[in-house]
C-alpha positions in Angstrom: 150.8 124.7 122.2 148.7 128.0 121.2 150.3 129.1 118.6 150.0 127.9 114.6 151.0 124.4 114.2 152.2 125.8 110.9 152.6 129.5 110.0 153.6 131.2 106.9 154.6 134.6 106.1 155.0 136.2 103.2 156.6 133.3 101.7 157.9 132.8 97.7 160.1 130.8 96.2 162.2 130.8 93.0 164.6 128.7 90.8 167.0 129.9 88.6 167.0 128.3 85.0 169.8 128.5 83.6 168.4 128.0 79.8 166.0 131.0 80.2 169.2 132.9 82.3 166.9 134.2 84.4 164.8 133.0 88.0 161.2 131.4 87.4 159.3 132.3 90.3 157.3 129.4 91.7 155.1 130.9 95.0 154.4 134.7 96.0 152.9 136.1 98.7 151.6 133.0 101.1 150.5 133.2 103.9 148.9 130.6 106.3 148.0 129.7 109.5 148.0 125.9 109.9 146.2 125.5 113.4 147.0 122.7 116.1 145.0 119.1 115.1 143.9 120.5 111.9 144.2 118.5 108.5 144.8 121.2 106.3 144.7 120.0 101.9 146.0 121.8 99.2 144.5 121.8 95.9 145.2 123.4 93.0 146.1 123.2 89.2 149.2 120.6 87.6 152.4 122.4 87.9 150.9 125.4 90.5 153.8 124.5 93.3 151.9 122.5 95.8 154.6 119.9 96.4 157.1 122.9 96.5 155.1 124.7 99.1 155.2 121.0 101.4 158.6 120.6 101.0 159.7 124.3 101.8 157.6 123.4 104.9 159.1 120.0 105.5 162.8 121.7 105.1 163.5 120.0 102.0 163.9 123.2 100.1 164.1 126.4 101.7 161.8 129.5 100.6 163.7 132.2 99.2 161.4 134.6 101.2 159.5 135.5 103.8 159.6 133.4 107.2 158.0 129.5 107.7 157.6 128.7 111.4 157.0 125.1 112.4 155.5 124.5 116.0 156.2 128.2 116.9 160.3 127.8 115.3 161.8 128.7 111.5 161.6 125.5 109.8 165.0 124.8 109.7 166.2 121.6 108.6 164.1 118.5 108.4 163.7 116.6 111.4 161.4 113.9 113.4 158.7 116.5 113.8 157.5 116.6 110.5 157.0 113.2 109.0 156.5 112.8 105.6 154.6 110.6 103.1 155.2 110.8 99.3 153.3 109.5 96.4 156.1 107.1 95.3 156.5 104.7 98.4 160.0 105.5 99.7 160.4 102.5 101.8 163.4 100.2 101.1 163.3 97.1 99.0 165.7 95.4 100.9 163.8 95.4 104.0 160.9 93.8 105.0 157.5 95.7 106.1 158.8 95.7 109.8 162.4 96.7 109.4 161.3 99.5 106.8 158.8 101.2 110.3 161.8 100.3 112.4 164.3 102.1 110.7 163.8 105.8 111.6 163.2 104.3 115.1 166.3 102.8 115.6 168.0 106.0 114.4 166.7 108.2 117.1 166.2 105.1 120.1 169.7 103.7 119.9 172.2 105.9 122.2 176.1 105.3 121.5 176.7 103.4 124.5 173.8 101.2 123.9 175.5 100.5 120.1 178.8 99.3 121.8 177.2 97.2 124.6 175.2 94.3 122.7 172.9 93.3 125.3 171.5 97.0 126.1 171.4 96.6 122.5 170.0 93.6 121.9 167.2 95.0 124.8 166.4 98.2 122.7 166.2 96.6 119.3 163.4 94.3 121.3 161.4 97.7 122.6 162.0 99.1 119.0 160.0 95.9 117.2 157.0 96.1 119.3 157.0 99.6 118.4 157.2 99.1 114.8 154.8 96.4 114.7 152.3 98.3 116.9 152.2 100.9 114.4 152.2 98.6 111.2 149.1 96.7 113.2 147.2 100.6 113.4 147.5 100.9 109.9 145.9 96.9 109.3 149.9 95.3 108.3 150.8 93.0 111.5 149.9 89.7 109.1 152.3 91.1 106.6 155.0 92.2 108.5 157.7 89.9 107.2 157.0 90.6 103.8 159.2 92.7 101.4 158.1 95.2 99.1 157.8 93.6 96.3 155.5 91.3 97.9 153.1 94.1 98.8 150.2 95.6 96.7 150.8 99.7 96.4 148.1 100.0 99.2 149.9 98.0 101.0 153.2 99.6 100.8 151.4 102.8 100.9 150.3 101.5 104.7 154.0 100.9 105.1 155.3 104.3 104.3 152.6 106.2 106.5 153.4 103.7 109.9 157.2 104.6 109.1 156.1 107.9 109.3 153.9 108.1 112.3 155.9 105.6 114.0 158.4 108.4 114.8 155.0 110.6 116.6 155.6 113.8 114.5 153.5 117.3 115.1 153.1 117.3 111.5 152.5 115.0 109.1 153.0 116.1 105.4 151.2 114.1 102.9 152.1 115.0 99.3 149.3 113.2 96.8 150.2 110.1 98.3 147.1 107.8 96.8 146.8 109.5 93.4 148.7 106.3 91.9 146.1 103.7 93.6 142.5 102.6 92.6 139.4 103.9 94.0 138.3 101.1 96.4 142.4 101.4 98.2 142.4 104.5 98.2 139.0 105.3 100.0 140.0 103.1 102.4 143.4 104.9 102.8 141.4 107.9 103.4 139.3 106.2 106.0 143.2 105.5 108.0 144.2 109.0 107.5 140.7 110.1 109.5 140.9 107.6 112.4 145.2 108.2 112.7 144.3 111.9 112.8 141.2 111.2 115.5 143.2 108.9 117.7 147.1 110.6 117.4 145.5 114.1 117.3 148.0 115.0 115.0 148.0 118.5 112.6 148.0 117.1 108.6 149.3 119.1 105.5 147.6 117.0 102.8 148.3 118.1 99.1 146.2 116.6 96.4 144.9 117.3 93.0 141.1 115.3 93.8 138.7 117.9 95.2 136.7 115.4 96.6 139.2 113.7 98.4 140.2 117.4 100.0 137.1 118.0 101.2 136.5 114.3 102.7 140.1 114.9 104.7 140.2 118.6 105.3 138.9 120.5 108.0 140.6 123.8 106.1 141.1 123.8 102.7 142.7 126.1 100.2 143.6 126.7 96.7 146.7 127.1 95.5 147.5 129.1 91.4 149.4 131.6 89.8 146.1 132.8 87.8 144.5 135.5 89.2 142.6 138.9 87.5 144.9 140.6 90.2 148.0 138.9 88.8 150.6 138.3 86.3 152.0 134.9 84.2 155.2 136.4 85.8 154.2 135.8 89.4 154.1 132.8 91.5 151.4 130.7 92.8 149.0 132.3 95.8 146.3 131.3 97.8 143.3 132.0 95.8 141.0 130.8 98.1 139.9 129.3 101.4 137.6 127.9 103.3 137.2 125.9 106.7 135.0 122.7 106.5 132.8 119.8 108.1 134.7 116.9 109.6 133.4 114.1 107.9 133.3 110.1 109.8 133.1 107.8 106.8 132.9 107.6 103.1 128.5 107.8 103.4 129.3 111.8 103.8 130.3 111.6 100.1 126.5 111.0 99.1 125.2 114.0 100.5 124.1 116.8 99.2 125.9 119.1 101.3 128.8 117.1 100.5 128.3 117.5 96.6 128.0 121.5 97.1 130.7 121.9 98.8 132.9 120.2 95.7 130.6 122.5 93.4 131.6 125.7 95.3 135.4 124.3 95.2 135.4 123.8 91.8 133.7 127.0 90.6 136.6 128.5 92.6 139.2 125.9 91.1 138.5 126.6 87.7 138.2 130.3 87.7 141.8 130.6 89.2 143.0 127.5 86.8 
């Protein structure tokens, strides 16, 4: 592919609240060029409509205008191309740490004539755990694998909800704040798994997250998402206020450099001026 992993026209969004009796527009005016193998995060104030850009992009919600193309088609639906990893550990409780990555496998492995002849079934559900527990050994789980949820720390189940997602090889992966709830040791070292899953799957990542200095530890690209602008009114949406293409960093040292530390000044000068 030559094209955009990830291109956005034009875009906006808006809800209509019924209280007010009128539409509260959300984003205006983005547009965005998401480039094959880049890890692209998304920063901006509380409340600015970063999740609501990722899930317009993920198909969750569709934009009310302009045109979202994913891999070079309109977004569509949501489907195994785009995985997705939330903040809140959507995994189910009822299954353990292996079942939850095998899940979405089964779904798209298991062909109708293999789900009415057991022993083609009973072969594919075989091929389907090693995959599962090959992914949940890349993200450092294979010892835990039989354990439920609520036997796993939120790192853990974290680790869980990302090797359900990359299990199914998607072109994007959308990853919406999804360590703001841990502590700082868990979720450096999440960070460290989203750099070597991105260098070894050579995947494109949409990363939204309210911690500058994880953005620019992760990002290649960055930009900042707000509705405040001298050019703008408290009636528009959210824009890109700014942008900027970054290092690739290889471990957590990078953070104690002085480039490092300049970059998050220059990001947050631009951060709080749009804020």
């Amino acid at each position: 592919m030559t094209g955009p992993a990830v291109s956005l026209a034009e875009v906006g969004m808006q809800f209509y609240n019924p209280k007010l009796k009128r539409h509260h527009r959300v984003l205006d005016d983005i547009n965005l060029s998401v480039m094959p193998r880049e890890v692209l995060c998304v920063v901006g104030p509380s409340g600015c409509g970063k999740s609501t850009l990722l899930a317009g992009i993920g198909g969750f919600r569709k934009f009310t205008e302009g045109l979202c193309m994913v891999d070079g088609e309109p977004s569509g639906e949501p489907n195994r191309d785009r995985g997705v990893v939330f903040q809140d550990y959507p995994i189910m409780e009822f299954l353990t740490a292996l079942e939850n990555v095998e899940i979405g496998l089964c779904f798209e492995k298991f062909t109708l004539i293999e789900h009415l002849l057991p022993s083609l079934r009973k072969q594919r559900s075989r091929e389907v755990r090693k995959i599962a527990m090959e992914y949940l050994s890349f993200v450092g789980l294979e010892t835990h694998a039989d354990k439920y949820p609520r036997e796993l720390s939120g790192g853990q189940k974290q680790r869980v909800a990302i090797a359900q997602a990359i299990a199914m090889k998607p072109k994007v992966l959308l990853m919406d704040e999804p360590f703001s709830g841990l502590d700082p040791d868990t979720r450096e070292k999440l960070q460290l798994m989203v750099l070597r899953i991105h260098r070894e799957l050579n995947n494109t990542i949409f990363f939204v997250t309210h911690d500058l200095e994880e953005a620019v530890f992760l990002g290649n690209h960055i930009i900042v998402l707000s509705q405040f602008s001298p050019k703008r009114t408290a009636e528009m949406g959210a824009t890109i206020v700014y942008q900027q293409e970054l290092v690739e960093y290889k471990d957590s040292l990078a953070k104690d450099t002085p480039e490092f530390h300049q970059l998050i000044k220059t990001l947050r000068f631009h951060f709080h001026n749009h804020a």
